[in-house]
C-alpha positions in Angstrom: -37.5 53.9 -135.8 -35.3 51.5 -134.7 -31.5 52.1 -133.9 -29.0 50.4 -135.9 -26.8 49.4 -133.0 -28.5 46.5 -131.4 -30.9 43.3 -132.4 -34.0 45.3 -132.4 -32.8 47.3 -135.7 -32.9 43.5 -137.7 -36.2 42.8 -135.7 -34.4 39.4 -133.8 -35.1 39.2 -130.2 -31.6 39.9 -128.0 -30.3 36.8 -126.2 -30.8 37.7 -123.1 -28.7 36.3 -120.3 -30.4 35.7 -117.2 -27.1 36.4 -115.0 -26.3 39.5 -116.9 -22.4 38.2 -118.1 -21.5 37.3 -121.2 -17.8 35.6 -122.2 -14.8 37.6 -123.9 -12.9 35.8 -125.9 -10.4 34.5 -123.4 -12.8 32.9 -121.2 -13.3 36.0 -118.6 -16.9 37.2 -118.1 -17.8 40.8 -119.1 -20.9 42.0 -116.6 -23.5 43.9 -118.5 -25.1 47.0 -116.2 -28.5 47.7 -115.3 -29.9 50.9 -115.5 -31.2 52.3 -112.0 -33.6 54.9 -112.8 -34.7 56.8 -109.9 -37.4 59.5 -109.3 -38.8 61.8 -106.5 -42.6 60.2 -106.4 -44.0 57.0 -107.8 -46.6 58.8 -109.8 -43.4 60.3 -111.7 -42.5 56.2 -112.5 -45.6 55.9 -113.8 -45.3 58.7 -116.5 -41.5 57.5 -116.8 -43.0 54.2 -118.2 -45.2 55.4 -120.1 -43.2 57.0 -122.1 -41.1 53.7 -122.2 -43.7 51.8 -123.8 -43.4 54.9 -126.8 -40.1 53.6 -127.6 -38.5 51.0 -129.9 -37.4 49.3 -126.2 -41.0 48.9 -125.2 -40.3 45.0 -124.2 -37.3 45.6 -122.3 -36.9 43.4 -119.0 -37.9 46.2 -116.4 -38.9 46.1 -112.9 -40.0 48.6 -110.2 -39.3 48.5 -106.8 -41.8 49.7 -104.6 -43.2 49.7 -100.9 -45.4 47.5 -99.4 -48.2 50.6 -99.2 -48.5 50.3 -102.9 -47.8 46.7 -103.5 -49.0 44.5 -100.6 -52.5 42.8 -101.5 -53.0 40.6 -98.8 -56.4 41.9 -97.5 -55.7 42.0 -93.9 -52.3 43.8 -93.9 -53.1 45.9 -96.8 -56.2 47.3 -94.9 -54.4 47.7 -91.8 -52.8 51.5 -91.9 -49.2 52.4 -91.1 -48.0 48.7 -89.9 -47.8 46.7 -92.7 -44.0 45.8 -92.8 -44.3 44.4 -89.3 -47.5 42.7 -89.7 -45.5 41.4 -93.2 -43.1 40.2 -91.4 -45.1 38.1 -88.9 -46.7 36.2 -91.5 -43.7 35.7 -93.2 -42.5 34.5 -90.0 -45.0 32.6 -89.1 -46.4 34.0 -85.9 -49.4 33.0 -84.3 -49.8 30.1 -86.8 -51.1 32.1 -89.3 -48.7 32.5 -92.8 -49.1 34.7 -96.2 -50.3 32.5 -99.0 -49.7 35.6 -101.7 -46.5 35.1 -100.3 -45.9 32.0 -101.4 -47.6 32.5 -104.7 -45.0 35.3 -106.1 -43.3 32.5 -108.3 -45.5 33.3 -110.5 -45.0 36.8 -111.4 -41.1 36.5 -110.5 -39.6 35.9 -113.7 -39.4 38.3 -116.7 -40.3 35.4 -119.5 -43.5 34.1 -117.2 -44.3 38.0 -117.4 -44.5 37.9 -120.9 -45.1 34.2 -121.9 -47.4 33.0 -119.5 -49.5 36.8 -118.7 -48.8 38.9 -121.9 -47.1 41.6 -120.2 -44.9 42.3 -123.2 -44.7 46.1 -122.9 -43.1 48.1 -119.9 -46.0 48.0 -117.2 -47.0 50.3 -113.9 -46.3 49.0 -110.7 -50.3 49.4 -111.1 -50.6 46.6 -113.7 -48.2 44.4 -111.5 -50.4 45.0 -108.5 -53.4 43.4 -110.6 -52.2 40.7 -111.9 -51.2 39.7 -108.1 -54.7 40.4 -107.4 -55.8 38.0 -110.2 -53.2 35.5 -109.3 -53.1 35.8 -106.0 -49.3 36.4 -105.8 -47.8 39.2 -103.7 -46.8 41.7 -106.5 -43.8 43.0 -103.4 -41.5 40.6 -103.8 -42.1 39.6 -107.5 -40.9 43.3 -107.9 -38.0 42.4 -106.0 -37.0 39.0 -107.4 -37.8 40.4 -111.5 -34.4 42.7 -110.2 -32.3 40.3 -111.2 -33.4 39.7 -114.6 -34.2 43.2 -115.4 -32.3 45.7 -117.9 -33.7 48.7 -116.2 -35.0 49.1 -112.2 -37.5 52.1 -111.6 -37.4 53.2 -107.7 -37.7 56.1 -105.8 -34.8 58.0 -104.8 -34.4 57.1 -101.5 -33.6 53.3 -102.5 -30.7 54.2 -104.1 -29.3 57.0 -101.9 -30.3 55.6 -98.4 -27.6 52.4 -97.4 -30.3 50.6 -95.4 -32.4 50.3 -98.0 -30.4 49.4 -100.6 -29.0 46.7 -98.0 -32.2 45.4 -97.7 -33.4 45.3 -101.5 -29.7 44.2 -102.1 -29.0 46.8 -104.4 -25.1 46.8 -105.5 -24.7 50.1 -107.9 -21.1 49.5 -108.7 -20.3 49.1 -112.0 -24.0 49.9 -113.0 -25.7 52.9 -114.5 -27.5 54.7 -112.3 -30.3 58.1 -114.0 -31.9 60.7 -111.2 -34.9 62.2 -112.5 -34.9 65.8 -111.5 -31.8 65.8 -109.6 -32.1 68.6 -107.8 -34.3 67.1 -105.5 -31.9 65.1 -104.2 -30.3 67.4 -101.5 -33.8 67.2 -99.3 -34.0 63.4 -100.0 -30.3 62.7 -98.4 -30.6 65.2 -95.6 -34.6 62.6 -95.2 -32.2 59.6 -95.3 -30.0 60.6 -92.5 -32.7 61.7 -90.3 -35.2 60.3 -87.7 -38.9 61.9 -86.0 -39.3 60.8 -82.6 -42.4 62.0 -80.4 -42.6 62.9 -76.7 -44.2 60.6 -75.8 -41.6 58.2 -77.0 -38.6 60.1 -75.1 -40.5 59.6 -72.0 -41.0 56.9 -72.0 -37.5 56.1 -73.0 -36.6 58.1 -70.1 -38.7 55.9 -67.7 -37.2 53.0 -68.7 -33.9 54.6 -68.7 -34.5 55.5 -64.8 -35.1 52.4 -64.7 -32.0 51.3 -66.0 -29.9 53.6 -63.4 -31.7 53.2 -60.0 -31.4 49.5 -60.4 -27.2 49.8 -61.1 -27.4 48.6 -64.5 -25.2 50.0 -67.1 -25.2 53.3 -65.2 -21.8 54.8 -67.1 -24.1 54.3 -70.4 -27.4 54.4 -69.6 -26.7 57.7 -67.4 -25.8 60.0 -70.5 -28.4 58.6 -72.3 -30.9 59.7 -69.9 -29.2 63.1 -69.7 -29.6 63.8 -73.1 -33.6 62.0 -73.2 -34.5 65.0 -70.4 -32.8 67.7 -72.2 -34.9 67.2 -75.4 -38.2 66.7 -73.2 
């Protein structure tokens, strides 16, 4: 049933502030947190929702934040393998003429009342459901994700956008002052020591070492360019 501690136990909808503050009495503004809520795999999101949509907080402004792997609906980029943030990024940017019209249509899914006025998304949703309705209205269901952040009480994500600094850099995620829930925490040990680490091929130190040769014979740089060629030919 519900709780007796907010506006959903007299059945009135919360007034819901769209930059999270509300004034104290002597004119200072009080931020309210969001809830971060992270977990190992995406499928576990799904099931975490779910169960949201069980609860007397059903219709709570959520979002989840997700990759372009399982978002991006463009049909050229979506199709195209293990690229898709660069080839993102091209059309974004504009390259060879060519530009992203889902892109451009993510106003539409972007704010949490158009999400429940305008489409009747009025219960927590799967980053699933988002991806169809950007199918349906051609808007790219990415960077609604992204921009429904800022309105949301509650952000779903894997771990790795809340432990890894570039990433939350890039998704401008601030934790401080917010509350932040790991599913399963012990997973997190192999999920930091992922964060902080890089895969690189042979064939990339090679040729790194070819154009570090490069580098040296023709007096460029050699005081830094000579260690790094040292330590390329070490690993090869």
């Amino acid at each position: 049933g519900p709780c007796t501690e907010c506006s959903c136990s007299s059945g009135k909808e919360p007034t819901k502030d769209p930059s999270h503050t509300k004034k104290k009495e002597n004119g200072d503004h009080l931020s309210v947190p969001k809830i971060f809520f992270g977990t190992r795999t995406h499928k576990q999101i799904a099931q975490i929702t779910r169960e949201l949509k069980r609860t007397a907080y059903s219709s709570v402004p959520m979002t989840i934040l997700s990759s372009r792997d399982y978002t991006c609906i463009h049909p050229v980029v979506s199709n195209s393998g293990s690229n898709r943030n660069e080839m993102c990024v091209e059309l974004l940017e504009g390259k060879n003429g060519k530009s992203c019209a889902y892109y451009h249509g993510a106003h539409k899914l972007s704010e949490q009342h158009a999400l429940q006025s305008a489409h009747g998304v009025y219960q927590a949703w799967d980053i699933e459901d988002l991806v169809r309705l950007g199918r349906k209205l051609r808007a790219c269901a990415y960077f609604a994700a992204r921009e429904l952040m800022v309105g949301a009480d509650i952000v779903f994500c894997p771990y790795n956008y809340l432990l890894d600094p570039q990433i939350r850099e890039s998704m401008d995620i601030n934790l401080k002052g917010q509350v932040v829930i790991l599913d399963e925490a012990h997973n997190i040990e192999d999920c930091a020591r992922e964060s902080v680490s890089y895969g690189v091929t042979e064939s990339q130190l090679r040729a790194a070492r070819e154009e570090l040769d490069f580098m040296v014979s023709n007096n460029i740089r050699q005081k830094d360019h000579g260690p790094l060629r040292a330590v390329c030919c070490s690993l090869i």
